[in-house]
N, CA, C and O of each residue as an XYZ file, in Angstrom:
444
protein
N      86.002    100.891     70.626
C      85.077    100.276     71.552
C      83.876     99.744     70.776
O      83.191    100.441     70.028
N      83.665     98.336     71.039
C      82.508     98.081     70.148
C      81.023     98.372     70.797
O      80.884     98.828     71.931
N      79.790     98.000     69.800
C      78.993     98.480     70.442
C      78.406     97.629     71.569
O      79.126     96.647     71.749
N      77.481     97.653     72.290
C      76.734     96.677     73.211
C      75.976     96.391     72.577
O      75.760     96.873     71.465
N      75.101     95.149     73.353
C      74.030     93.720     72.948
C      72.543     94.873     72.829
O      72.268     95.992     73.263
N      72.030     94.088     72.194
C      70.355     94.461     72.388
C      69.865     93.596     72.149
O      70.529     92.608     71.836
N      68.244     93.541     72.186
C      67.238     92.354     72.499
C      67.126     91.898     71.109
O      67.247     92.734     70.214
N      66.907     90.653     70.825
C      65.801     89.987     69.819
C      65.077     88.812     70.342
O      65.568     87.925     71.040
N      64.057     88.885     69.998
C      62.584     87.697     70.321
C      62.561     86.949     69.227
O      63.129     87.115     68.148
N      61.754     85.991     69.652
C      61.205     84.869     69.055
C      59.841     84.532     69.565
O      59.719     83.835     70.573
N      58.824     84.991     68.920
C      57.451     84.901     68.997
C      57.073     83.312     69.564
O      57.090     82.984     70.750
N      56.782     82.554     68.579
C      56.870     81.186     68.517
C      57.526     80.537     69.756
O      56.835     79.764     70.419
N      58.509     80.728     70.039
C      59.124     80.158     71.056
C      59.157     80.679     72.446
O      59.378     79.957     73.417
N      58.878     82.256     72.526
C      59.007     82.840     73.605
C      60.399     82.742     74.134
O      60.858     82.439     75.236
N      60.870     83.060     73.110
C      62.337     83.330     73.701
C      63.335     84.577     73.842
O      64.176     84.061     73.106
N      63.665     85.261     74.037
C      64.839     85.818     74.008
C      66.328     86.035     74.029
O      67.110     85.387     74.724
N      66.769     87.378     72.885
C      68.226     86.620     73.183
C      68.873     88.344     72.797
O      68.438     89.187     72.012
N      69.774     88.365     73.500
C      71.109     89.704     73.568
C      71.722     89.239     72.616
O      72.197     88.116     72.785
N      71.901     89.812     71.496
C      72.817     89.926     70.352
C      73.477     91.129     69.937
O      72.808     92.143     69.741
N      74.606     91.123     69.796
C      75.263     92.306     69.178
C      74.451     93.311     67.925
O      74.255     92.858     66.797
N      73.985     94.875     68.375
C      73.851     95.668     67.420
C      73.751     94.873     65.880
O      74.653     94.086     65.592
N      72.603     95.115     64.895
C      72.489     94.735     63.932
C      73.883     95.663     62.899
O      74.057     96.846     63.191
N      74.759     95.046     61.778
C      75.427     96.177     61.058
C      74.717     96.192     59.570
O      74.163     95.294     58.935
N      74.953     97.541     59.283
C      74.377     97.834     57.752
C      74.832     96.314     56.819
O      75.871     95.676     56.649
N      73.194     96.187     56.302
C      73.854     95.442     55.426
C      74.019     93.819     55.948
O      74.511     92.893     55.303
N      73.366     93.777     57.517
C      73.668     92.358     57.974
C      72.442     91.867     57.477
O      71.698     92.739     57.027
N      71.944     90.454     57.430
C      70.627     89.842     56.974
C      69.712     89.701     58.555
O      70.291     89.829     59.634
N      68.454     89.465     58.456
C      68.046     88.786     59.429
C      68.455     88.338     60.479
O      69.598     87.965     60.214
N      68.221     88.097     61.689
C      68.751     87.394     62.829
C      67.579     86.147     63.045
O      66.371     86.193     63.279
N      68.680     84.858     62.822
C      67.567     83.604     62.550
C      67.451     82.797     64.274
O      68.515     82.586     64.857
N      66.414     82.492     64.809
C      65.932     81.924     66.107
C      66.511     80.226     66.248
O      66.197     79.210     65.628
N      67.617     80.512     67.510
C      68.630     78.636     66.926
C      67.798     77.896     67.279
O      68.194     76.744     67.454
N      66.240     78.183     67.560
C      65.500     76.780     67.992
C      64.698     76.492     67.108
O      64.533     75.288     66.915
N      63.892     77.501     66.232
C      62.889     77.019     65.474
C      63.393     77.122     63.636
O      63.012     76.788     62.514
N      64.705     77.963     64.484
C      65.264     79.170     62.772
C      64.111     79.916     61.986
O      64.266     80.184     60.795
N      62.788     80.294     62.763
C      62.495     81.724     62.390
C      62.781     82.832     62.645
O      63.300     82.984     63.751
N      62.651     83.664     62.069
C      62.535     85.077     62.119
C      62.766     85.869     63.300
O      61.664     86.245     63.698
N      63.930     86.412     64.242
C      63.837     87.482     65.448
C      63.178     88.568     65.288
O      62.776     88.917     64.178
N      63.016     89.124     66.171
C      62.224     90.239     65.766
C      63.508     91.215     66.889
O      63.979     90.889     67.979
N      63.637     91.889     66.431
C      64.723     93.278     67.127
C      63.882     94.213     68.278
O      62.939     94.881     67.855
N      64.033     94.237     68.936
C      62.970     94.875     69.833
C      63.391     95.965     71.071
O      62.598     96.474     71.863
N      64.706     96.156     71.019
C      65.466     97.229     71.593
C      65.935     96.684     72.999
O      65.433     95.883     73.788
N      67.103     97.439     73.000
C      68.347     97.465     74.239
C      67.648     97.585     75.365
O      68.225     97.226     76.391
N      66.276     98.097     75.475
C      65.564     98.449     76.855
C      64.202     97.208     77.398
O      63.145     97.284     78.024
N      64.959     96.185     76.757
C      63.759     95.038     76.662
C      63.753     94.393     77.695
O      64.850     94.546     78.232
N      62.953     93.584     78.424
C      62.790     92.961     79.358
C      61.780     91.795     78.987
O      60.572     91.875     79.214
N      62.385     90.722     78.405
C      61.107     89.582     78.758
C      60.073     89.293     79.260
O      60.033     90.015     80.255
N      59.017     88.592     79.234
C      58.482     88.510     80.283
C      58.994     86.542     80.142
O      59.628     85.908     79.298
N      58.349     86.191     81.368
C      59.133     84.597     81.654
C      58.390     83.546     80.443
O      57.398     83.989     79.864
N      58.755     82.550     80.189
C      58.541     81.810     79.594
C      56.868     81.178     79.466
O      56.018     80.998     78.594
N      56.988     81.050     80.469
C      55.326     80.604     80.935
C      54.835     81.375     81.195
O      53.957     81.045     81.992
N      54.837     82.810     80.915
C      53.610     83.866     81.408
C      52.876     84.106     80.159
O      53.068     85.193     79.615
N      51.937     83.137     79.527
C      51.012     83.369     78.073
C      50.978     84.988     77.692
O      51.410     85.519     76.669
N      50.178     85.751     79.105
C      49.639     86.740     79.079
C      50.682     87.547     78.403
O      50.507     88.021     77.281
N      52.056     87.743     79.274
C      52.733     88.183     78.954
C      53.549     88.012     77.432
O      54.454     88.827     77.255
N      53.441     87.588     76.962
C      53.763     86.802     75.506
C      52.381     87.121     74.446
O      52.349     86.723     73.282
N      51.807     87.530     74.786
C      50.407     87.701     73.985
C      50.580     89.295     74.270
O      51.610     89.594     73.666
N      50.192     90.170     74.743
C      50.364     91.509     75.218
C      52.155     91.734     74.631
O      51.941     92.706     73.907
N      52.881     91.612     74.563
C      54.226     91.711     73.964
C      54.000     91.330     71.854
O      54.540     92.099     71.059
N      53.421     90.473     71.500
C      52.730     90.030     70.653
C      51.863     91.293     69.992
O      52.200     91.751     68.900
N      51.190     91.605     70.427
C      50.240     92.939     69.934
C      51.307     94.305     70.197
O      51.080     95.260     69.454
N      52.319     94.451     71.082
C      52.986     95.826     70.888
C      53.591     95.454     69.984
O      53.280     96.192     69.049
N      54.761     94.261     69.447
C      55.339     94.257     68.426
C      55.126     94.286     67.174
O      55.896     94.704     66.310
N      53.704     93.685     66.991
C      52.825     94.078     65.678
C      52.229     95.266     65.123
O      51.945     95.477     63.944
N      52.050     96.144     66.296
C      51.871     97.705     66.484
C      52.992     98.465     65.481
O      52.895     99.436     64.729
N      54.148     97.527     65.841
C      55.651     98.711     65.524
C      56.119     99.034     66.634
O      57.211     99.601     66.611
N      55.570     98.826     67.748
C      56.415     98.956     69.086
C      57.386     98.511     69.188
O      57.477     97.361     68.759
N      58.823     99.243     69.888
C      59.954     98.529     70.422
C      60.315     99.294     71.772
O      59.698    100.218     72.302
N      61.394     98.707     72.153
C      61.563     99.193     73.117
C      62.967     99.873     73.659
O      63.398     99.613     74.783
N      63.525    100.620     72.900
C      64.649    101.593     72.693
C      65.048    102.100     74.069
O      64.334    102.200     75.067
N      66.393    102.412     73.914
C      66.868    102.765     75.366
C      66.982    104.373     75.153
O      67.543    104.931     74.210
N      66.355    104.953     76.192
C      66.512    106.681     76.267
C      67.014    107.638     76.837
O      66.987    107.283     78.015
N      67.438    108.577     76.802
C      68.097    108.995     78.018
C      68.067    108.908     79.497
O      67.345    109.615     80.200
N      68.649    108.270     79.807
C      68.246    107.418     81.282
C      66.643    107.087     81.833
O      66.483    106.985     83.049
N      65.640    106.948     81.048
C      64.485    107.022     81.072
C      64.084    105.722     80.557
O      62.856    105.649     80.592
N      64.490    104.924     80.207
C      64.202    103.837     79.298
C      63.054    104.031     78.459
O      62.767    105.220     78.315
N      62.349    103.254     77.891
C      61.280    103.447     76.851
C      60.259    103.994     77.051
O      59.831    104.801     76.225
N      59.667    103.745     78.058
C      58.666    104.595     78.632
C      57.554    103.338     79.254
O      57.819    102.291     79.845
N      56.205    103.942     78.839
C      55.460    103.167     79.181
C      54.482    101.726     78.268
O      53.622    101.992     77.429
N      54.745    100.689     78.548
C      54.124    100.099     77.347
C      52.826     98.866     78.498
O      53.198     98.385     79.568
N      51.739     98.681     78.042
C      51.179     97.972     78.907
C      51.296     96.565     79.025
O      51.464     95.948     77.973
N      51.237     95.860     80.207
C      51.434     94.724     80.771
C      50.569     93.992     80.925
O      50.838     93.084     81.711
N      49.322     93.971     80.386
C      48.241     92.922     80.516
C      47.321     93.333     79.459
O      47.139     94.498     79.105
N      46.680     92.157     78.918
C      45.528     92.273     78.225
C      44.182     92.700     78.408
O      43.273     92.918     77.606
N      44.290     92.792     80.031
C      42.633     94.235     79.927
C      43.692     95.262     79.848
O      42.770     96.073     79.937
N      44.854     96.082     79.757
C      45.599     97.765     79.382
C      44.964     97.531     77.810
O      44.075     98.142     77.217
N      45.739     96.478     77.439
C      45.370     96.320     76.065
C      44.269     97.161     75.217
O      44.200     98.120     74.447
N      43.259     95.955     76.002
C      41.776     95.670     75.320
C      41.174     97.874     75.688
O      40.597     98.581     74.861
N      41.522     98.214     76.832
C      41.342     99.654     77.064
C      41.392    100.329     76.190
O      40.519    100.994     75.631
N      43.184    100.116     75.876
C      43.655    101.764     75.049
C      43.078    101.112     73.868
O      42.328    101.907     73.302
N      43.155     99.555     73.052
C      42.511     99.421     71.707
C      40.809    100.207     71.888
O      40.570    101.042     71.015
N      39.697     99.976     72.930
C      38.762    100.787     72.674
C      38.832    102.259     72.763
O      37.838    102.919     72.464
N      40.242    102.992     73.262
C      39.807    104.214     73.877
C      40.141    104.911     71.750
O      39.626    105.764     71.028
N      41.294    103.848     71.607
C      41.433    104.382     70.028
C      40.670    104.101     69.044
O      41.044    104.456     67.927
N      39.390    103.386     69.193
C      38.623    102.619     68.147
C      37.667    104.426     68.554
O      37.276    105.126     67.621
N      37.477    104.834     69.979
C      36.466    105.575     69.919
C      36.831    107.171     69.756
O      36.059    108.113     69.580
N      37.863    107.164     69.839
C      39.097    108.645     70.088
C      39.594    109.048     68.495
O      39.889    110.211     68.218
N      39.658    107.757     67.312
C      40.026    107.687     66.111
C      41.604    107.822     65.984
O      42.161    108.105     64.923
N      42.467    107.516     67.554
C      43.433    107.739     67.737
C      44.496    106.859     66.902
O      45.326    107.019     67.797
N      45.154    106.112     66.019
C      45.797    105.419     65.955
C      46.557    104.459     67.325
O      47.068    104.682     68.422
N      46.255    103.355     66.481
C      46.158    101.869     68.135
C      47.749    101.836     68.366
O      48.151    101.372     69.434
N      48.530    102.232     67.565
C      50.115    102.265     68.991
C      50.434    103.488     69.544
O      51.047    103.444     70.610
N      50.151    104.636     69.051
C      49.711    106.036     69.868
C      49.116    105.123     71.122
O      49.800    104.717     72.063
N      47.643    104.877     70.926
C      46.734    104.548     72.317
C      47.502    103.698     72.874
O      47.358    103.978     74.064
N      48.632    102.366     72.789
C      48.858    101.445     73.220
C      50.147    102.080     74.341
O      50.528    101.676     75.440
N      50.659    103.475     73.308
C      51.835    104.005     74.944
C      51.360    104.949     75.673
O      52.047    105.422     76.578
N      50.062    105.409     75.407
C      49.591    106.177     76.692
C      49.833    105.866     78.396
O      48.869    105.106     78.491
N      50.283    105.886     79.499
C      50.009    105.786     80.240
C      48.711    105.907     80.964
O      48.309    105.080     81.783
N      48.226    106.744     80.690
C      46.547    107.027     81.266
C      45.864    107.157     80.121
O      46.356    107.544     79.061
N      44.782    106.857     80.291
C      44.086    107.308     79.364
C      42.529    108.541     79.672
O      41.571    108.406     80.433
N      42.877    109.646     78.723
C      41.943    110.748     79.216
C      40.475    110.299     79.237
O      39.597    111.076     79.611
């Protein structure tokens, strides 16, 4: 049985695309519109739409974090925030907490 698809992005383009599991040893996954760089971002991914900036900018800062979005035991990834004031929050609650900023970025609440 082979394996199932997972996500890769394309920054630049705002695109997404289901590709088969990366295998040891495969190169890069190249973007057929611009041919940069995908970024791998896990089986539990969800786009946001094409035209939602916000959404593409806030996705933009978790992936630069090291964020992905991995599938879990029926739980999916958890919590990751959806707008740029969650953002701009957990980045001050960690600038003032000394928390490391992708720790602060999957908090759900913040204390």
């Amino acid at each position: 049985m082979g394996h199932g698809k997972t996500s890769f992005v394309c920054l630049p383009c705002r695109a997404s695309y289901k590709q088969p599991h990366l295998a040891r040893g495969e190169g890069d996954r190249v973007c057929p519109g611009c041919a940069g760089p995908l970024i791998h971002v896990g089986s539990a991914f969800a786009a946001p739409a094409r035209r939602d900036v916000e959404g593409w900018r806030v996705l933009s800062v978790l992936l630069h974090a090291g964020i992905r979005f991995p599938m879990g035991c029926g739980d999916g990834p958890g919590y990751r925030p959806r707008t740029l004031a969650e953002v701009r929050e957990r980045q001050a609650y960690a600038r003032a907490a000394g928390e490391p900023f992708a720790r602060a970025l999957l908090r759900e609440e913040l204390p």
